[in-house]
C-alpha positions as CSV (number, residue, x, y, z in Angstrom):
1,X,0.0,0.0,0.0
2,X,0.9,3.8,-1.0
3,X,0.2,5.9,2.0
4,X,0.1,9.9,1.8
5,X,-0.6,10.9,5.8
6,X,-0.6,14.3,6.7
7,X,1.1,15.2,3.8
8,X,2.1,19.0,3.6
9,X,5.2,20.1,0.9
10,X,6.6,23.4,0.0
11,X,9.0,24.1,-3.2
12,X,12.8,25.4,-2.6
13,X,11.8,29.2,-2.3
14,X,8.1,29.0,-2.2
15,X,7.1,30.9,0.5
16,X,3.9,28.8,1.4
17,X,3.4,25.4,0.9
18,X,1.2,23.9,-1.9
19,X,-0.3,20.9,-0.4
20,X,-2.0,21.0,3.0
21,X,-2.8,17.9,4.7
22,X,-3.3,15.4,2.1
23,X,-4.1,11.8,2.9
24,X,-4.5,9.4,0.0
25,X,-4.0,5.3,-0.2
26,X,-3.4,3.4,-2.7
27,X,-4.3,-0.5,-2.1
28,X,-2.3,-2.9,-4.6
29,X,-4.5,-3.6,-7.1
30,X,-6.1,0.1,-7.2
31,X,-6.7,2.2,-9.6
32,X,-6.8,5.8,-8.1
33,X,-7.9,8.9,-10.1
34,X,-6.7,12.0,-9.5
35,X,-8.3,15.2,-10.7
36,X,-8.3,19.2,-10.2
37,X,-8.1,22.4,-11.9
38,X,-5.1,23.8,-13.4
39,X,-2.8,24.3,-10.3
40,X,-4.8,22.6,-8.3
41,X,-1.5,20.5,-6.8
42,X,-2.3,17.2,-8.6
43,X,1.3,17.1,-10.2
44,X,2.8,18.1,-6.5
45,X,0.9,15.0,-5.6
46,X,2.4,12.6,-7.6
47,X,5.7,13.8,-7.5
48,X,5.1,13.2,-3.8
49,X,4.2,10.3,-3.9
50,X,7.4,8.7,-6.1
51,X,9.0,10.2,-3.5
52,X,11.2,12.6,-6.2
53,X,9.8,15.7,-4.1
54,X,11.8,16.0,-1.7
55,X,14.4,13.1,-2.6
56,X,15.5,14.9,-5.9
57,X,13.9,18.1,-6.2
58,X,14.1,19.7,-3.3
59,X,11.6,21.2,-0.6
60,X,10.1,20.6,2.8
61,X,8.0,17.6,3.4
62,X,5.9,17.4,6.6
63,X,3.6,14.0,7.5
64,X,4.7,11.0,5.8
65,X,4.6,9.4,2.6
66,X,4.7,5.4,3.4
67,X,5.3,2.6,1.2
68,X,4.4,-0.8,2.3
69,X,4.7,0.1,6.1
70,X,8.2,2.2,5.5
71,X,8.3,5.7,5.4
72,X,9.7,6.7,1.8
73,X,12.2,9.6,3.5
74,X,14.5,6.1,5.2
75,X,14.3,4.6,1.8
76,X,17.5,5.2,-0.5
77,X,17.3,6.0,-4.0
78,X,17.9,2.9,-5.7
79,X,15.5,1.0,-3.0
80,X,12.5,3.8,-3.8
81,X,12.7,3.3,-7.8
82,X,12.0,-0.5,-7.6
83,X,8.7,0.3,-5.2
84,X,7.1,3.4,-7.0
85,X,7.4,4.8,-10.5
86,X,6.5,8.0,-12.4
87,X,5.5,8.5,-15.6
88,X,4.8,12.0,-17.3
89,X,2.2,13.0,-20.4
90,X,5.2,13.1,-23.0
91,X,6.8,9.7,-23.6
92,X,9.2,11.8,-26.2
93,X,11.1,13.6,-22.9
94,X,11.5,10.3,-21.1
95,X,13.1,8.0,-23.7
96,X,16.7,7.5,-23.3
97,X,17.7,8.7,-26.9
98,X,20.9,5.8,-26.4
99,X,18.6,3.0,-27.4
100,X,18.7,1.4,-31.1
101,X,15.2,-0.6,-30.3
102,X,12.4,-0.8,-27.9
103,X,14.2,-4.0,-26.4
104,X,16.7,-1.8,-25.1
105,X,14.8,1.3,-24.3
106,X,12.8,-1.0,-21.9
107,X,15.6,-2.7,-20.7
108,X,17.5,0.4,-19.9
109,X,15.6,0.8,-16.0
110,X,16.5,-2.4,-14.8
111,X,20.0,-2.3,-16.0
112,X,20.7,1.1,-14.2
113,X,19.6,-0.8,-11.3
114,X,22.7,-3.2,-11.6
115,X,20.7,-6.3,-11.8
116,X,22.4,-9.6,-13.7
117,X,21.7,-9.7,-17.2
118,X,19.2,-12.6,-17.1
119,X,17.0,-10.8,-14.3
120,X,17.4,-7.6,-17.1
121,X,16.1,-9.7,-19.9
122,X,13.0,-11.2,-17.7
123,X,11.7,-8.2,-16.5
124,X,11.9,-6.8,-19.8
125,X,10.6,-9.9,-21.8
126,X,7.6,-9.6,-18.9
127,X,6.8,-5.9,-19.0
128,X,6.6,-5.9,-22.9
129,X,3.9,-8.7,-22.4
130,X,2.0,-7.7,-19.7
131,X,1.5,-4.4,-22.3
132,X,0.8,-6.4,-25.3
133,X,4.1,-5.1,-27.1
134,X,5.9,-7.9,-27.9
135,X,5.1,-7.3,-31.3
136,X,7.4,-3.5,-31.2
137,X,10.6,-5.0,-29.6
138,X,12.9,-4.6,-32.8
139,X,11.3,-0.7,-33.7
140,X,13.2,2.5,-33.1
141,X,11.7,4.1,-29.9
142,X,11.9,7.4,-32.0
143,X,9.4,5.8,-34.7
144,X,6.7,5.3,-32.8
145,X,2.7,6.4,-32.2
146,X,1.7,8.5,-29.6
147,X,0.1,5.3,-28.1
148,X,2.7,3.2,-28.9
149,X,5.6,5.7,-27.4
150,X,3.5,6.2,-23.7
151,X,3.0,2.2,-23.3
152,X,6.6,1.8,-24.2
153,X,7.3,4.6,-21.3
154,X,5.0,2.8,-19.3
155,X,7.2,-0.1,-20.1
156,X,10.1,1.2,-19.0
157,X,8.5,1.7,-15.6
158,X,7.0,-1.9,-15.1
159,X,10.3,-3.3,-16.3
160,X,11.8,-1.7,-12.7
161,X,9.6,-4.1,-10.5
162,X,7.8,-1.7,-8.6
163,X,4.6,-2.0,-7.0
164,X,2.9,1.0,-7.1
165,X,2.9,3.3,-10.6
166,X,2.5,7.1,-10.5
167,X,1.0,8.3,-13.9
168,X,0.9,12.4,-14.3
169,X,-1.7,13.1,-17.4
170,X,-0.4,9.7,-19.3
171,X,-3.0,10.3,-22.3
172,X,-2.5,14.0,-22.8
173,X,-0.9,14.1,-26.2
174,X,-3.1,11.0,-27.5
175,X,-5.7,10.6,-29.9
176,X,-8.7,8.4,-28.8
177,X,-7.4,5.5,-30.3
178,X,-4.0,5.7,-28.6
179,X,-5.9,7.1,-24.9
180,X,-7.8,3.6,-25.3
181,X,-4.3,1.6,-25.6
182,X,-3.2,3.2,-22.4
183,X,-6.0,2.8,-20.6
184,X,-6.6,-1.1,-21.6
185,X,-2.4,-1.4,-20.2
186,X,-3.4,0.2,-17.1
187,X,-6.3,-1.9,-16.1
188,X,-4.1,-4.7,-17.4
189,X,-1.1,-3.3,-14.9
190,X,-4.2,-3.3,-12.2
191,X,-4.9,-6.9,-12.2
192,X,-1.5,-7.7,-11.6
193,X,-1.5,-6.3,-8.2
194,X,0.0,-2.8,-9.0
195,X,-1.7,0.2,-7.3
196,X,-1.9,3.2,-9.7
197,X,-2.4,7.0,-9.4
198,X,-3.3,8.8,-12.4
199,X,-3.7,12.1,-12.7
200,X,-6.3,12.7,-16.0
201,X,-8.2,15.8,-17.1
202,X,-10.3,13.3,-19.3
203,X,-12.6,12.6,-16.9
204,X,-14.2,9.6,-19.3
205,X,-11.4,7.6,-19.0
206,X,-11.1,7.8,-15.4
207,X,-14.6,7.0,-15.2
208,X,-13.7,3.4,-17.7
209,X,-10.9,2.3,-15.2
210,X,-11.0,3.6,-12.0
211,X,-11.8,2.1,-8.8
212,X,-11.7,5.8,-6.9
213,X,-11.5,9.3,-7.5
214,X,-9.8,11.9,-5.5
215,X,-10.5,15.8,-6.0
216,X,-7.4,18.1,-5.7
217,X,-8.5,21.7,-4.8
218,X,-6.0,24.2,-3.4
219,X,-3.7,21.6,-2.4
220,X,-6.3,19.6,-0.6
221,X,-8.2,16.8,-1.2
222,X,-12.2,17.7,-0.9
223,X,-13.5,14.7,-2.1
224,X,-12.7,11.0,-2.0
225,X,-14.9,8.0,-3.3
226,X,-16.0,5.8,-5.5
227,X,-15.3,6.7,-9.0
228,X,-19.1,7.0,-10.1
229,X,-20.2,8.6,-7.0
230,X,-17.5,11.2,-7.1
231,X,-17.8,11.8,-11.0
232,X,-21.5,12.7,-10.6
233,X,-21.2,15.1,-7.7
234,X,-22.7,18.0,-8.7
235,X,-20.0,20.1,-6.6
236,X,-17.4,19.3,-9.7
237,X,-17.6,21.7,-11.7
238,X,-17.0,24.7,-9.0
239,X,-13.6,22.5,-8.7
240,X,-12.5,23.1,-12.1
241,X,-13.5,19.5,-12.9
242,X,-16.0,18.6,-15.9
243,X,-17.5,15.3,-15.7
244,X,-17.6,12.4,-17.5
245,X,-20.2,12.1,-20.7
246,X,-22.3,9.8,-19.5
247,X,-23.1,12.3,-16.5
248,X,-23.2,15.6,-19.2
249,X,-26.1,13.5,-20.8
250,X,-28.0,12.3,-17.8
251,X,-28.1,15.8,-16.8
252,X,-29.1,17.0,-20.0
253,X,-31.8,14.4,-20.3
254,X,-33.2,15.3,-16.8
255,X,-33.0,19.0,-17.5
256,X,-35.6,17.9,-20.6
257,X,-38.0,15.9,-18.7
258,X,-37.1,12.7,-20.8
259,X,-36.2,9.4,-20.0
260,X,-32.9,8.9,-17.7
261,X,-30.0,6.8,-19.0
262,X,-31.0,3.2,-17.1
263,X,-34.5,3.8,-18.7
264,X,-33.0,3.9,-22.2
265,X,-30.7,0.8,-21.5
266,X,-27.8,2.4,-21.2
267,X,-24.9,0.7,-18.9
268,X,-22.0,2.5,-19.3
């Protein structure tokens, strides 16, 4: 489990802190959505939560940030990347730019973490499976999709062994088609025990794959629950959040006086 408690942070030479109290968990297994307005604090959270802020960028943490029962501040470097990842919206800024194929791009994580060569080539045999990849292995990382590029970056991340995944706005560049190959990986990552955060401003695809949602206002969390009671709240929208479509058209129905969505079969 990925434990925020407490959890205030400042920047280096910010003058007040940006998040206030925040508690968040992540079980393994979870899928947690994260959303908020523009400078809400979500991408403080997550950058929290991998433990880079404070560990490599600096700043003053107060609670704790806990990862399977130890607190992420006694954990060293090395020890932190093989429990929790992050991933960021452009795959182009974290490939390598060394690596001739997507064999090696992948590979590149677990060999920084010195393990033996065989270990390297499992992990990265396993992570291009549990994506559905296998098929890209021998391409050039720079020759990719959209799609393609993020699960290849998402990869990269599995192929460390952690447990718990930290994705900041993973489908922001994508078309719908290559959104939907991310978010099929994800719930595939899910069901392998993996607790993700993802921080999304399309609120549909939170709505296909997560088990909760978390609101981010201010630097505080105002709202945590299950994904389809938390989408529907009608307080979203004075949070800079618009919701999903199947909510838009529920409303829209009801503000018409016509049938609601279970009365015209709809399931979604």
């Amino acid at each position: 489990m990925l434990e925020l408690r407490g959890v205030t942070y400042r920047y280096a030479g910010y003058a007040r802190p940006v998040l206030h109290d925040v508690d968040l968990a992540l079980r393994d297994g979870e899928i947690v959505g994260l959303v908020g307005a523009n400078e809400a604090g979500k991408s403080t959270v997550c950058l929290v939560a991998s433990g880079l802020a404070p560990a490599s960028i600096g700043g003053q943490l107060g609670g704790d940030v806990v990862i399977d029962g130890e607190r992420t501040t006694s954990l060293p470097v090395h020890e932190l990347a093989q429990r929790v990842v992050i991933g960021f919206q452009n795959p182009s800024t974290q490939r390598s730019g060394v690596a001739a194929t997507v064999f090696e791009e992948v590979a590149l994580g677990p060999m920084n973490l010195g393990l033996p060569v065989a270990e390297t080539l499992a992990r990265t045999r396993r992570a291009l499976a549990t994506l559905r990849i296998e098929d890209l292995a021998d391409r050039d990382p720079a020759r990719l999709s959209g799609g393609q590029g993020q699960l290849v970056a998402i990869a990269g991340l599995l192929a460390m062994g952690p447990r718990h995944i930290v994705l900041d706005e993973p489908t922001a560049q994508l078309d719908p088609e290559g959104s939907n190959l991310v978010a099929a990986a994800l719930r595939d990552l899910a069901r392998t025990g993996a607790a993700l955060l993802i921080v999304e401003h399309k609120a549909d695809l939170l709505d296909g794959i997560c088990d909760r949602v978390a609101v981010v206002d201010a630097g505080r969390i105002v709202l945590d629950g299950p994904t389809t009671a938390v989408l529907g709240d009608e307080r979203l929208a004075g949070w800079g959040v618009e919701p999903p479509s199947r909510v838009r058209l529920a409303r829209s129905l009801a503000a018409r006086g016509l049938p609601g969505l279970a009365e015209l079969g709809w399931t979604a």
